[in-house]
C-alpha positions as CSV (number, residue, x, y, z in Angstrom):
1,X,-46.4,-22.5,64.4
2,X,-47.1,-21.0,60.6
3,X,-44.6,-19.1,59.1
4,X,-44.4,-15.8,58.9
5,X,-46.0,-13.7,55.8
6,X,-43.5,-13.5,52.7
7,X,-42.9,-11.7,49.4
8,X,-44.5,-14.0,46.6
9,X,-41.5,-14.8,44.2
10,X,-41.0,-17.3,41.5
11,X,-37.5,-19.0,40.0
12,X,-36.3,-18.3,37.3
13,X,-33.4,-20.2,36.5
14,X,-30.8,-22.3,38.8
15,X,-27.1,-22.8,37.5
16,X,-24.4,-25.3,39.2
17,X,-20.8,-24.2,39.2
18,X,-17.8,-25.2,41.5
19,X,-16.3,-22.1,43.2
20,X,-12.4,-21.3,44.9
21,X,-13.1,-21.4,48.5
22,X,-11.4,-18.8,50.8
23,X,-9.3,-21.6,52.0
24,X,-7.3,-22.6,48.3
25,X,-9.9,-24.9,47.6
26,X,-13.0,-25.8,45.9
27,X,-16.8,-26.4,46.3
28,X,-20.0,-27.0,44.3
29,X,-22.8,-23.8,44.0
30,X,-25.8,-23.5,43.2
31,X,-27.0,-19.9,42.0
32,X,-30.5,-19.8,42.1
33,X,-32.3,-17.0,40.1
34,X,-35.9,-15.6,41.4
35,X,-38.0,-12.6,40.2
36,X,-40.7,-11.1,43.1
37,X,-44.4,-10.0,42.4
38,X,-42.9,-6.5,42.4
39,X,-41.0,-7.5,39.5
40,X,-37.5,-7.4,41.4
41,X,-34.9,-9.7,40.2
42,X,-32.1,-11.2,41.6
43,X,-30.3,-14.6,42.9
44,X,-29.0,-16.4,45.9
45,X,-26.1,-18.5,46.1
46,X,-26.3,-21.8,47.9
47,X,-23.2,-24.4,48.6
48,X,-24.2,-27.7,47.3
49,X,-23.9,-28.9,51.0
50,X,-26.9,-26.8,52.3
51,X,-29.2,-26.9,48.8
52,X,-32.0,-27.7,49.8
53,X,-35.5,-26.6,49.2
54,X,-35.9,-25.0,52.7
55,X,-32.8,-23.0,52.8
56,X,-33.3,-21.6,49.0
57,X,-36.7,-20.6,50.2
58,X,-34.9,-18.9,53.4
59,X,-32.3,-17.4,51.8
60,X,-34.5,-15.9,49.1
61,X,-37.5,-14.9,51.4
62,X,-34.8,-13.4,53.8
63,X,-33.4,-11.2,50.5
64,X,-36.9,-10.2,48.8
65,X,-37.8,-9.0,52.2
66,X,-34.5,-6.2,52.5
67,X,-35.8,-5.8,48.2
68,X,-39.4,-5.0,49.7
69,X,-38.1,-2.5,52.1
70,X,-35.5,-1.0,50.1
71,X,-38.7,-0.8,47.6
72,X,-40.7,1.5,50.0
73,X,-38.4,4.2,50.6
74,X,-39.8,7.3,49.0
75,X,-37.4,10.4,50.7
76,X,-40.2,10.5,53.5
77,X,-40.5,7.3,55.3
78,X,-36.8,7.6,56.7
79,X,-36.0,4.1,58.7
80,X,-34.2,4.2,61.9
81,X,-30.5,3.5,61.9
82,X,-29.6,-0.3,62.2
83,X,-26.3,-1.6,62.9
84,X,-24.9,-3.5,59.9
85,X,-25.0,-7.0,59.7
């Protein structure tokens, strides 16, 4: 089965840092920077342990879609209430 249709986006930029975990300790990030065909900009943030090049694309896709979205609202295209995530 083909995936489903996604924005285009490029990266940018990836940076590797170790972060405090919520338990006292520590693991290895990687903050991966994109920019959209829109021209939107942000990042992801992947633990070292789940960096690969399927979940970056997932976890950006999944993003520049809500970007895309928020992108479209225009005061007259109101969206239906959602309950939050």
């Amino acid at each position: 089965m083909a995936d489903n249709a996604h924005p285009t986006y490029g990266v940018t930029a990836q940076h590797f840092t170790t972060e405090p975990t919520g338990q006292g300790g520590y693991h290895e990030v990687a903050t991966v920077h994109f920019v959209t065909a829109s021209g939107d900009e942000s990042h992801v943030k992947i633990p070292m342990t789940h960096y690969t090049p399927r979940n970056v694309h997932d976890a950006i896709t999944s993003l520049a879609d809500r970007m895309e979205a928020v992108r479209s609202l225009n005061g007259t295209n109101v969206p239906p209430r959602e309950n939050p995530a």
